[in-house]
C-alpha positions in Angstrom: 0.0 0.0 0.0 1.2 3.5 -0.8 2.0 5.8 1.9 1.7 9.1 -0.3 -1.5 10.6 -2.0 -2.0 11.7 -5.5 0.0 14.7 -4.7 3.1 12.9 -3.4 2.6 13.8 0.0 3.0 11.2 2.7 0.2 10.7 4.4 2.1 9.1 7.8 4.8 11.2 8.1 6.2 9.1 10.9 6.2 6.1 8.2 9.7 5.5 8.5 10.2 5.9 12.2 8.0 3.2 13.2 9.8 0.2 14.6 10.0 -2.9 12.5 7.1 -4.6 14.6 4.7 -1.8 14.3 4.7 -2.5 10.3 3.7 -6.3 11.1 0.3 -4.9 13.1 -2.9 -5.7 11.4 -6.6 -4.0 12.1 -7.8 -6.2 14.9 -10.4 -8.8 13.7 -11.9 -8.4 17.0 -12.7 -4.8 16.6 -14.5 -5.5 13.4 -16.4 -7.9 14.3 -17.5 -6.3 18.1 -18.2 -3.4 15.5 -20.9 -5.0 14.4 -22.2 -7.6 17.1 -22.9 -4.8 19.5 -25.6 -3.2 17.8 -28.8 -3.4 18.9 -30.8 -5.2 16.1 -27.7 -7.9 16.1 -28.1 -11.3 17.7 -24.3 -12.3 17.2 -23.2 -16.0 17.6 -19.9 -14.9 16.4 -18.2 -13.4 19.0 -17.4 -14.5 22.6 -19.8 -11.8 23.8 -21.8 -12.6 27.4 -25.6 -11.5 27.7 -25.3 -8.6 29.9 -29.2 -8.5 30.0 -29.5 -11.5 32.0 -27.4 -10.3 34.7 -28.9 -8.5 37.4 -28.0 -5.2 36.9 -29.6 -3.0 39.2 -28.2 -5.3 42.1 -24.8 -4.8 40.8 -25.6 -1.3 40.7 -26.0 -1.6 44.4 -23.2 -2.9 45.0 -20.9 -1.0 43.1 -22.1 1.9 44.5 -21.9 0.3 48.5 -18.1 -0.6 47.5 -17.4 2.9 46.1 -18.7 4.2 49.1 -17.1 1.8 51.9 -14.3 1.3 49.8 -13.5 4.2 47.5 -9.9 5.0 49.2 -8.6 2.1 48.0 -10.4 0.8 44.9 -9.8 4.3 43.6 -6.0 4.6 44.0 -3.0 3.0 42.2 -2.3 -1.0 43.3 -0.2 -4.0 43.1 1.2 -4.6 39.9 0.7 -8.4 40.5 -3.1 -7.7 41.6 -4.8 -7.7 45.0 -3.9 -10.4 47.0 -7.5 -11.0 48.2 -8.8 -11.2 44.4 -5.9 -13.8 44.2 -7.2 -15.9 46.7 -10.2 -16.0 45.0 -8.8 -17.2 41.9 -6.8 -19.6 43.3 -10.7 -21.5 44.7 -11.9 -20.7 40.9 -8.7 -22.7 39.3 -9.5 -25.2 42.4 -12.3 -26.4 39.9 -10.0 -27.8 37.5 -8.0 -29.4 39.7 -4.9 -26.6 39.8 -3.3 -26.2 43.1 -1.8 -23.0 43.4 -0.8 -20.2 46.0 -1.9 -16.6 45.3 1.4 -15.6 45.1 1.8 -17.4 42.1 -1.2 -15.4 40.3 -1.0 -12.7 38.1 -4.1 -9.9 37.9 -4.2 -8.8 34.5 -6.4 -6.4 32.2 -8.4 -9.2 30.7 -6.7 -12.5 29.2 -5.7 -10.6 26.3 -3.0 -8.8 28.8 -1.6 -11.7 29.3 -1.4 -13.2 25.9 0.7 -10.0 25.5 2.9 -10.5 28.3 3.6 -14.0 28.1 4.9 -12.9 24.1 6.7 -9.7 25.7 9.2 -11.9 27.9 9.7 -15.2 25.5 8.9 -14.6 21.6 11.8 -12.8 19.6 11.5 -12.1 16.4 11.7 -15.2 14.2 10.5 -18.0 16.9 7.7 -20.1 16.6 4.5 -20.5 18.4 3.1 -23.5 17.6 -0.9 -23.6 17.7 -4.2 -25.3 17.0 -5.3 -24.8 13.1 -7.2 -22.9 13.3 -6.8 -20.5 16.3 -8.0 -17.7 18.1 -7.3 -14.8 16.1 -7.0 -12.4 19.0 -3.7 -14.6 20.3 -2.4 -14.7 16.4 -2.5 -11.0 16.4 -0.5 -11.2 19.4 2.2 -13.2 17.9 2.2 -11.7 14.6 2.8 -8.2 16.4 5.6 -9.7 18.2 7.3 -11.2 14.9 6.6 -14.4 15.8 5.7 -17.5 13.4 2.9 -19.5 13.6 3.1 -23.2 12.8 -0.4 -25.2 13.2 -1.1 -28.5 14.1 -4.8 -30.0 13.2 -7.6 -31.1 15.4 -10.4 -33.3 15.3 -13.3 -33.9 17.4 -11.0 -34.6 20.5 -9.5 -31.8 20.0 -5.4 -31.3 19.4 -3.9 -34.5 17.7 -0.8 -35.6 19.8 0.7 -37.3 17.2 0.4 -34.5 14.8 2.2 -32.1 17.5 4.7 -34.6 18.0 5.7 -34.4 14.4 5.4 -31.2 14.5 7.9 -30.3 16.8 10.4 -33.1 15.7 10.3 -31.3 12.2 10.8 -28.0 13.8 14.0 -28.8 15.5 15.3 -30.9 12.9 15.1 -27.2 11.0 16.6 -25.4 13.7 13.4 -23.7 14.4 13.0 -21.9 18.3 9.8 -22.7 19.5 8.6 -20.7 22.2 5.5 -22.1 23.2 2.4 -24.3 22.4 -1.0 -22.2 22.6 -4.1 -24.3 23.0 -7.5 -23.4 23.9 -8.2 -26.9 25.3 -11.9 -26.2 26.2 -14.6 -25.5 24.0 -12.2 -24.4 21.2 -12.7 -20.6 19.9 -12.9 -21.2 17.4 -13.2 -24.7 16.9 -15.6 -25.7 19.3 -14.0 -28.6 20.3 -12.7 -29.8 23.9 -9.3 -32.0 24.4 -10.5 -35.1 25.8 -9.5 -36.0 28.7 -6.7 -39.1 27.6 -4.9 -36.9 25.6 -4.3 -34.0 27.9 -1.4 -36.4 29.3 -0.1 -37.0 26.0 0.4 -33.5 25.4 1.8 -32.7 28.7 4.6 -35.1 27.8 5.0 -34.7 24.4 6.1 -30.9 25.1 8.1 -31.7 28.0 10.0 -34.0 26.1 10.9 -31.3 23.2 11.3 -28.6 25.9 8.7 -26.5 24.5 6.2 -24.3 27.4 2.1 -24.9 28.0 0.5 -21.7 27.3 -2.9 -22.9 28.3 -5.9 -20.4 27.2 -9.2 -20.9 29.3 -11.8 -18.6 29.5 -14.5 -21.1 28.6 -13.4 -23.6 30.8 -16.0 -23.4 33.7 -18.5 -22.8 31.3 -20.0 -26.6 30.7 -23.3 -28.1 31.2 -23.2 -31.9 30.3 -20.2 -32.6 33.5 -17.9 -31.4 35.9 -15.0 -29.0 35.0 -12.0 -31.0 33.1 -8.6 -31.2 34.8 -6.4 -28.3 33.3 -2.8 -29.4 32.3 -1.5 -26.8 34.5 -2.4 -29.8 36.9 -0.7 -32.0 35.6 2.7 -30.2 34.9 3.1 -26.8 36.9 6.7 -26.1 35.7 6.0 -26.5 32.1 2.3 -25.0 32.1 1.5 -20.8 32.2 -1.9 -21.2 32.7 -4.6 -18.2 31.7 -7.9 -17.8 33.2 -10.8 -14.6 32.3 -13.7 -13.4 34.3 -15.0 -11.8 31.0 -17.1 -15.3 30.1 -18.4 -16.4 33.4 -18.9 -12.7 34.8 -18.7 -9.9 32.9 -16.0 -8.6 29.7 -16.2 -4.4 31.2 -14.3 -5.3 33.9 -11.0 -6.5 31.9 -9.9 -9.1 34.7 -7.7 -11.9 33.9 -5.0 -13.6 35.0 -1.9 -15.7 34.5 -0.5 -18.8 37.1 3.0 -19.2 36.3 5.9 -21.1 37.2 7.6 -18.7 39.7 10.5 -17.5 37.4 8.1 -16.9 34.8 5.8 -14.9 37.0 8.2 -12.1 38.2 9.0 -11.7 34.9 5.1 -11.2 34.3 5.0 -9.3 36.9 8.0 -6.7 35.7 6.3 -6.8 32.0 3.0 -5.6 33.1 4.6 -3.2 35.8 6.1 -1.5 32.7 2.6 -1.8 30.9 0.4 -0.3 33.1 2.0 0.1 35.8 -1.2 -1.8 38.0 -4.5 -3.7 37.0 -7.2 -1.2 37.6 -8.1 -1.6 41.3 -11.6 -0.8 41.0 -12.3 -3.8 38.3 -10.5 -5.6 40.7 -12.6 -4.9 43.5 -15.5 -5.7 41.9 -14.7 -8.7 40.2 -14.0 -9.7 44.4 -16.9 -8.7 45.4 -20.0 -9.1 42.9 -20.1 -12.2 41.9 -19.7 -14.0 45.1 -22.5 -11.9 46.4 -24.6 -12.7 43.0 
């Protein structure tokens, strides 16, 4: 694409001071797709978009306004840069679900699962490594890799979702090409977009399979809680906790406008997190925080 008009003016005149990485940046599928799914008149099935309306609002109103009013000193004001340690308890009884056993130093607060996409490829993807992914993928997380340079090698499901085999192969045939991989990043549960869920014998398989090529978990579940036919399946951050960043979202099960996430680490990994989103935002917003404490364990 040109960057000058009919005139031969430019029409970015910082065109050629941008970083490399900014040229790699694509318009966010997301955006256009939210652009459309929040109107109105739309009943959208394509986006990952809650029912607000069912929630009860004018409780939550209540509430809100009872924690700004008992609380306001402190859910107003700067925070932690790793996130309050009493939302971090919380999470810890959330991830209990799934079988994870962790301490709430170990969590992360972050603006939404999308932070911590972001993070996690601040502190381990250089330009030129490989993230190795379910085909297809959530294009929210390939947008996070393709602004960091990354490459994105896929590996095919079925109705069991991720085929060991396949990632096996996969990541034999990377290192026999002298290929880095970072990181596997699976949505194991209720695949966006694929709809599908790992079963349960394979999550093993996996486990080992990247242990064995040295290659990190970055496990993606927002939807995992989210099941109606049985109980929660056991997240492989259970099963490995060195090899596994696990990332969790209160947007699905509570509500998106509150942009709290998280990410459960292996503790080397985490204060390098922790430092990453320090120089990002400096803190999660307190006040999301907060809430996200207090609403829906009074809902």
């Amino acid at each position: 694409m040109s960057t000058s008009d009919s005139h031969g003016t430019r029409l970015d005149p910082w065109f050629d001071s941008y970083a490399a990485r900014a040229h790699r940046m694509r318009a966010s599928e997301i955006r256009a797709l939210f652009s459309v799914a929040s109107r109105p008149e739309v009943v959208s099935l394509a986006g990952g978009m809650p029912y607000i309306g069912g929630l009860p609002l004018e409780e939550i109103g209540a509430m809100t306004q009872r924690l700004i009013v008992e609380q306001g000193e402190v859910a107003l004001q700067y925070g932690s840069g790793q996130g309050d340690e009493g939302l971090r308890e919380q999470i810890t009884q959330v991830m209990a679900l799934e079988q994870i056993s962790a301490h709430p130093d170990d969590v992360v607060v972050t603006t939404g699962s999308q932070q911590a996409l972001d993070l996690v490829s601040t502190i381990f993807l250089d330009p030129g490594d490989v993230v190795v992914a379910e085909a297809p993928s959530y294009v929210g997380a390939l947008g996070v890799f393709r602004a960091h340079e990354a490459d994105v090698v896929h590996v095919p499901m079925d109705e069991d979702g991720l085929i060991p085999e396949d990632l096996d192969r996969t990541l034999t045939a990377l290192a026999a090409a002298g290929k880095r991989v970072k990181f596997l990043y699976t949505v194991p549960n209720f695949h966006n977009p694929g709809g599908v869920t790992l079963s349960l014998e394979r999550r093993p398989q996996v486990v080992e399979i990247c242990a064995r090529h040295r290659v990190l978990i970055l496990e993606d579940n927002p939807y995992g809680l989210l099941g109606f036919d049985r109980e929660p399946m056991p997240a492989m951050r259970s099963m490995s906790e060195e090899g596994v960043i696990y990332l969790g979202s209160f947007s699905k099960t509570f509500a998106p406008g509150y942009r709290v996430g998280w990410a459960v680490a292996p503790h080397a990994v985490r204060e390098k997190l922790v430092l990453a989103s320090e120089a990002a935002i400096l803190s999660p917003s307190n006040a999301s925080q907060a809430g996200d404490s207090v609403l829906p364990g009074a809902l």
